[in-house]
C-alpha positions in Angstrom: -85.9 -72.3 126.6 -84.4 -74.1 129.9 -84.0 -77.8 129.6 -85.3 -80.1 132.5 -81.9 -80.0 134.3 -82.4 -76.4 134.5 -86.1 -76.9 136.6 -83.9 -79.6 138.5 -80.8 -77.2 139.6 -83.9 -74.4 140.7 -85.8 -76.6 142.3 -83.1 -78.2 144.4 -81.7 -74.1 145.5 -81.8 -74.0 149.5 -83.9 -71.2 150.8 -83.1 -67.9 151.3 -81.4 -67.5 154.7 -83.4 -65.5 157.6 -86.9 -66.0 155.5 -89.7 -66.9 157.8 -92.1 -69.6 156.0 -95.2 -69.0 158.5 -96.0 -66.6 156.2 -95.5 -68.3 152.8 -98.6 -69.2 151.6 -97.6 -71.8 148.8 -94.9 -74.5 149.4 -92.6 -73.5 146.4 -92.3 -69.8 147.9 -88.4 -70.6 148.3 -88.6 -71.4 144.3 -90.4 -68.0 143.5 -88.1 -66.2 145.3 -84.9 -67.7 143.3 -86.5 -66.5 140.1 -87.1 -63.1 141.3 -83.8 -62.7 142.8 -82.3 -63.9 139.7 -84.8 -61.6 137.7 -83.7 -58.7 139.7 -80.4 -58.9 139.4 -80.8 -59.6 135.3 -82.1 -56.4 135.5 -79.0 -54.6 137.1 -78.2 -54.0 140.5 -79.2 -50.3 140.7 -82.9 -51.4 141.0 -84.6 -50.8 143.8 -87.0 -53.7 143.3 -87.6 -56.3 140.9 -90.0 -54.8 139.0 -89.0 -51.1 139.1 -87.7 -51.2 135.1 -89.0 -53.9 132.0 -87.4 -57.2 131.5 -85.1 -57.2 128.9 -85.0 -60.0 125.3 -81.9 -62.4 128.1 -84.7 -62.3 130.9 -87.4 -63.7 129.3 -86.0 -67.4 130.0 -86.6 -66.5 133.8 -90.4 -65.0 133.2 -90.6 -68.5 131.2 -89.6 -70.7 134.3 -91.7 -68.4 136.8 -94.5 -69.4 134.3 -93.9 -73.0 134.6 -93.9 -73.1 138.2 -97.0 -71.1 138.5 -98.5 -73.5 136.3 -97.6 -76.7 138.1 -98.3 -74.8 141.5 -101.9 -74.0 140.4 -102.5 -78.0 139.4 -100.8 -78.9 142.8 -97.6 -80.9 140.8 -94.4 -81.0 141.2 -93.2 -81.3 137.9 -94.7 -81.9 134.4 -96.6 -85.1 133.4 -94.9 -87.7 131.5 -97.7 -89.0 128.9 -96.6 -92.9 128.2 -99.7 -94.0 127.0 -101.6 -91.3 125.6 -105.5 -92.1 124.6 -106.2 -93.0 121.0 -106.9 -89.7 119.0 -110.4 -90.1 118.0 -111.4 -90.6 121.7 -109.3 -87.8 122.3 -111.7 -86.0 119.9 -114.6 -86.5 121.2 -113.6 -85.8 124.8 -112.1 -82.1 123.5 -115.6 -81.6 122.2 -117.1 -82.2 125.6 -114.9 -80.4 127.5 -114.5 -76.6 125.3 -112.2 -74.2 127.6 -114.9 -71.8 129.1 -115.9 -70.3 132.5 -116.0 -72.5 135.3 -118.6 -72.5 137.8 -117.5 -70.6 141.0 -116.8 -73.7 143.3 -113.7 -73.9 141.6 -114.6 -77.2 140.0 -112.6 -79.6 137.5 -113.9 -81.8 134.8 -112.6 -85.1 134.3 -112.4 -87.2 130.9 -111.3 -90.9 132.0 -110.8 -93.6 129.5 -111.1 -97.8 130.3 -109.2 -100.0 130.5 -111.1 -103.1 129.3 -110.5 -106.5 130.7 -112.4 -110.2 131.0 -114.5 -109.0 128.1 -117.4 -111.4 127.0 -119.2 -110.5 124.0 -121.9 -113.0 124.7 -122.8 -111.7 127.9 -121.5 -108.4 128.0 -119.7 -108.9 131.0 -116.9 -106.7 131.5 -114.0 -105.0 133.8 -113.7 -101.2 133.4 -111.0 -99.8 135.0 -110.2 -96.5 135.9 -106.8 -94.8 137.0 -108.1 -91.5 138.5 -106.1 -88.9 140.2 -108.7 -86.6 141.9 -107.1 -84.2 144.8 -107.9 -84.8 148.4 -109.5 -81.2 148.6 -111.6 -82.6 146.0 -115.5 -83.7 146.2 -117.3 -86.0 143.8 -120.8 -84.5 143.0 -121.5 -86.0 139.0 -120.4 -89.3 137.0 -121.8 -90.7 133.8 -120.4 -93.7 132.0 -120.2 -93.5 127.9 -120.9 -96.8 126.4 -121.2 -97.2 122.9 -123.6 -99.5 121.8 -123.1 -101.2 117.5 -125.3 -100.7 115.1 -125.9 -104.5 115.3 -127.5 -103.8 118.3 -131.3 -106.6 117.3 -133.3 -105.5 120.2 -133.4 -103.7 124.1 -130.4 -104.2 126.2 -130.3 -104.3 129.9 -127.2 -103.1 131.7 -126.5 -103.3 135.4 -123.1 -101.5 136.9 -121.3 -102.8 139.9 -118.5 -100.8 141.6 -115.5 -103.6 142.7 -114.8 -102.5 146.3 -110.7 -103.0 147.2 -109.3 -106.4 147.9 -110.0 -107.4 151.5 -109.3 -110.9 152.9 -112.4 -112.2 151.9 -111.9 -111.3 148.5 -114.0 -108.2 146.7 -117.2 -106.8 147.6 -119.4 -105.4 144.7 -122.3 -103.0 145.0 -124.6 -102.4 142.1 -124.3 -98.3 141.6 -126.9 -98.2 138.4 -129.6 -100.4 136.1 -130.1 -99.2 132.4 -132.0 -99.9 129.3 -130.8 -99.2 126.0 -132.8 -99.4 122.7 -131.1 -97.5 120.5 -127.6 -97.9 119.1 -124.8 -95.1 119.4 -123.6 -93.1 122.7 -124.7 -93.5 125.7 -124.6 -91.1 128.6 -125.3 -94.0 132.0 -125.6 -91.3 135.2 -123.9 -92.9 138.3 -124.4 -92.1 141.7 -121.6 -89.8 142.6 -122.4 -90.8 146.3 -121.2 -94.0 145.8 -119.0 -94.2 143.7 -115.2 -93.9 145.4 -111.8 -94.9 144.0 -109.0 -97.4 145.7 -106.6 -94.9 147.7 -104.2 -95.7 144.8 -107.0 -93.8 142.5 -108.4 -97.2 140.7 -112.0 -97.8 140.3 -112.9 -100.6 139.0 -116.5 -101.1 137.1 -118.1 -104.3 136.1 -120.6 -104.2 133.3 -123.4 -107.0 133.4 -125.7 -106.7 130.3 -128.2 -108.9 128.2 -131.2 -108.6 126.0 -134.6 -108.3 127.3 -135.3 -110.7 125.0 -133.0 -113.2 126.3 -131.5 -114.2 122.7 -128.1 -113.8 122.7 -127.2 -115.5 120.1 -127.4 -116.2 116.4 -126.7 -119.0 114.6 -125.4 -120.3 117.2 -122.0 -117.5 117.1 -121.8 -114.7 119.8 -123.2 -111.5 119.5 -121.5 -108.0 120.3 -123.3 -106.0 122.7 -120.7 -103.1 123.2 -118.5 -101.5 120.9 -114.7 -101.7 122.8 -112.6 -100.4 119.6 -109.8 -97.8 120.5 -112.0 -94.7 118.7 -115.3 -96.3 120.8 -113.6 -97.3 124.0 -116.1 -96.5 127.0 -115.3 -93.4 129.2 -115.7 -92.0 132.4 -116.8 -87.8 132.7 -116.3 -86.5 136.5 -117.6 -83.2 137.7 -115.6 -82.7 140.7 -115.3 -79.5 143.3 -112.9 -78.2 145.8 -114.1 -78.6 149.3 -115.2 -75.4 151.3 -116.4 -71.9 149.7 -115.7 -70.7 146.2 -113.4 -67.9 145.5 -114.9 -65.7 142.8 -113.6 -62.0 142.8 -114.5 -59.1 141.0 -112.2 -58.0 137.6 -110.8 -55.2 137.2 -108.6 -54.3 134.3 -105.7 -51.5 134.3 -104.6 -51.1 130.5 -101.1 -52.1 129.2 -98.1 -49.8 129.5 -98.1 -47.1 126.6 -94.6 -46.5 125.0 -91.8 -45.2 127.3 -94.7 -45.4 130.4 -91.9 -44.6 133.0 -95.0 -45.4 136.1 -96.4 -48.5 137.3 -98.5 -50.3 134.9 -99.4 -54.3 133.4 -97.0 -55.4 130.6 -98.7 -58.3 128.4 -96.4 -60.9 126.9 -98.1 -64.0 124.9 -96.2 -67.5 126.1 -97.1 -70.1 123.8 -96.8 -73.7 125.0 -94.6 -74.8 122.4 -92.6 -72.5 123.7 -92.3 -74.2 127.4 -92.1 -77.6 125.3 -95.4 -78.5 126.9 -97.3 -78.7 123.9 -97.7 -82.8 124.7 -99.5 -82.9 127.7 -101.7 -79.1 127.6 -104.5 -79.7 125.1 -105.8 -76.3 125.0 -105.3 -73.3 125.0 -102.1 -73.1 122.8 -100.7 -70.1 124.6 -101.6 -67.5 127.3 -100.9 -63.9 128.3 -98.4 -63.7 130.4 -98.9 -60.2 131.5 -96.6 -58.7 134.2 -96.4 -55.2 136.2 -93.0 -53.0 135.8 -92.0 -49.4 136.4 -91.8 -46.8 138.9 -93.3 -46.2 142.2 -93.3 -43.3 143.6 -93.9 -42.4 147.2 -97.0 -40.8 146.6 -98.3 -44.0 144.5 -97.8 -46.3 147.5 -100.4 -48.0 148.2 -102.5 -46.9 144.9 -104.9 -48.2 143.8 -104.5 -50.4 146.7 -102.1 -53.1 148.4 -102.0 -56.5 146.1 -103.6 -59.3 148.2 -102.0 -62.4 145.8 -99.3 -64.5 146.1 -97.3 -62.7 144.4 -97.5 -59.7 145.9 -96.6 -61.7 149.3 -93.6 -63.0 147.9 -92.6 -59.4 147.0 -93.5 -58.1 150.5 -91.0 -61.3 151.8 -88.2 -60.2 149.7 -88.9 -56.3 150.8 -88.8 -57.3 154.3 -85.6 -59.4 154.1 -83.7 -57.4 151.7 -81.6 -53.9 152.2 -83.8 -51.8 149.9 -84.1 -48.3 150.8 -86.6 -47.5 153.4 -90.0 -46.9 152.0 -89.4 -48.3 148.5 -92.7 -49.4 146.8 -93.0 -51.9 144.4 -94.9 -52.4 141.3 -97.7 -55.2 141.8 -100.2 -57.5 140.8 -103.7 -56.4 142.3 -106.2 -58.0 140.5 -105.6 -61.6 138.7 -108.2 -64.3 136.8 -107.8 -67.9 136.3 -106.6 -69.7 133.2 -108.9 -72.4 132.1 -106.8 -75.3 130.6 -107.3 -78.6 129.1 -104.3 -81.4 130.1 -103.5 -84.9 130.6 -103.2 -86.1 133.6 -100.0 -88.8 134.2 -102.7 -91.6 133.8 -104.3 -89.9 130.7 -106.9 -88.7 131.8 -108.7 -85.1 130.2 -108.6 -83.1 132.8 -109.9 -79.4 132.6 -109.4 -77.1 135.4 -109.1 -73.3 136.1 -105.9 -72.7 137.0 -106.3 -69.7 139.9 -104.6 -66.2 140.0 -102.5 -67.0 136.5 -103.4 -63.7 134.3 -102.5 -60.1 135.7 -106.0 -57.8 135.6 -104.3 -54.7 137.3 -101.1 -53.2 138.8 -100.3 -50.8 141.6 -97.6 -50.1 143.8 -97.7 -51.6 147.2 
């Protein structure tokens, strides 16, 4: 496995000279076309293109760090989260349950699990600061928010809850604006809708919430000793679930699947190698899945499979037209190529951690063809 110092020296490569980036259409297309270059030569310099013959057991380490950086490219980071302060286990629980891996809907949304912080708690008044460190992408839209309180068992009667959103610090001090009003009988969960209209973070991605509750009944007390009205323990610490989307139209395509390369399959076809997670030493901060296929297209092209069964319009395909067009190759050569990809749905944690689940686009091979 590369170490960190080994993403470091990639990442810091220069470009290749006489590329043209107008037509890149990711910002780490200089990065991509390292690997490949170094993937190429791996596999011997009497290769007409990088993925004319199969990687060998010594170039796996290089399909390892083009998997990173397609990862982090399709969560728009730079490099891997750091998890300081990861949430305690059993909340992490819970949020897993809520958030299975499955099929996203086609607006290429993301679901967000945030946990509170908790601060100027009052367990006679139930007056509260939730706070929120959220890291939601500018290309992102709000359109769903519900707070999870848990109320105790202790709970001796109807409790009403008003949420305020803190506004940012201004001269004047703080505004507040009263998002929701709620009335809870019943101990356990509770699932509080906010209005996702309303509801916006500090550009440094804090939102702050402040909690303002009492029973109907007006009795507080008992025996003249406070009475707690919310559960704040680390297993029952109140949460935040997001249902954000990317601005603009979705991009749902239609599948199609080419089958994986029989024995000594000299042609063009999709190779399938599993990567798990342990493997990338990522294990800490990607929840689920453990692993992926990390399927990839080799063998021959020959001139009368150009084009067959059609020209790969994907990123990846771009970066091998880039290198074709700005390397000596002979004229005509065709290369073996993605032409039809999925997404990879994963749960993470974000650098704050947060849940986060996401599709990650264009990350699992479908078909292959030579371009």
């Amino acid at each position: 496995m590369q170490s960190d110092s080994t993403d470091k020296q990639l990442r810091s490569k220069a470009p290749t000279p006489g590329l043209s980036t107008s037509s890149m259409r990711r910002p780490n297309v200089q990065l991509w076309l390292v690997l490949l270059w170094a993937l190429m030569w791996a596999q011997g310099a009497g290769s007409v293109c990088p993925s004319c013959g199969g990687p060998a057991l010594e170039e796996r380490a290089l399909l390892l760090e083009i998997a990173k950086q397609q990862i982090l490219e399709g969560l728009h980071l730079t490099s891997r989260p750091r998890i300081t302060h990861p949430p305690p286990q059993a909340a992490l629980t819970r949020a897993l349950r809520r958030l299975q891996p499955g099929g996203m809907a086609p607006g290429n949304g993301q679901e967000v699990i945030s946990f509170a912080t908790i601060t100027g708690s009052s367990t006679s008044t139930c007056s509260s600061m939730l706070t929120f460190h959220l890291s939601v992408p500018q290309s992102y839209h709000l359109h769903h928010a519900r707070l999870w309180l848990h109320v105790p068992a202790t709970l001796p009667g109807a409790l009403y809850m008003r949420i305020f959103q803190w506004g940012p610090r201004r001269r004047h001090g703080r505004s507040h604006t009263l998002l929701a009003e709620h009335q809870m009988t019943t101990p356990g969960w509770h699932a509080l809708t906010l209005p996702s209209s309303g509801l916006k973070a500090e550009e440094s991605g804090v939102l702050k919430l402040q909690l303002d509750c009492r029973l109907l009944d007006g009795n507080s007390t008992a025996a003249g000793q406070p009475r707690q009205l919310l559960d704040t323990a680390a297993h029952q610490r109140p949460f935040l679930e997001l249902k954000i989307r990317a601005n603009g139209p979705g991009t749902g395509r239609t599948k199609r699947r080419t089958p994986t390369c029989e024995p000594e399959t000299p042609l063009c076809c999709r190779r399938d190698r599993y990567v798990d997670f342990q493997e990338l030493g990522w294990r800490d901060w990607i929840l689920q899945p453990e692993g992926y296929q990390l399927n990839y297209c080799s063998g021959q092209c020959p001139p009368h499979l150009a084009g067959s069964p059609g020209i790969a319009a994907s990123f990846h395909s771009a970066v091998f037209n880039l290198l074709k067009a700005n390397n000596p190759w002979p004229a005509g050569t065709s290369c073996c190529v993605p032409t039809a990809r999925r997404p990879l749905s994963l749960l993470y944690l974000d650098q704050n951690g947060n849940v986060v689940k996401t599709d990650v686009p264009d990350m699992v091979v479908e078909a292959c063809g030579c371009s």
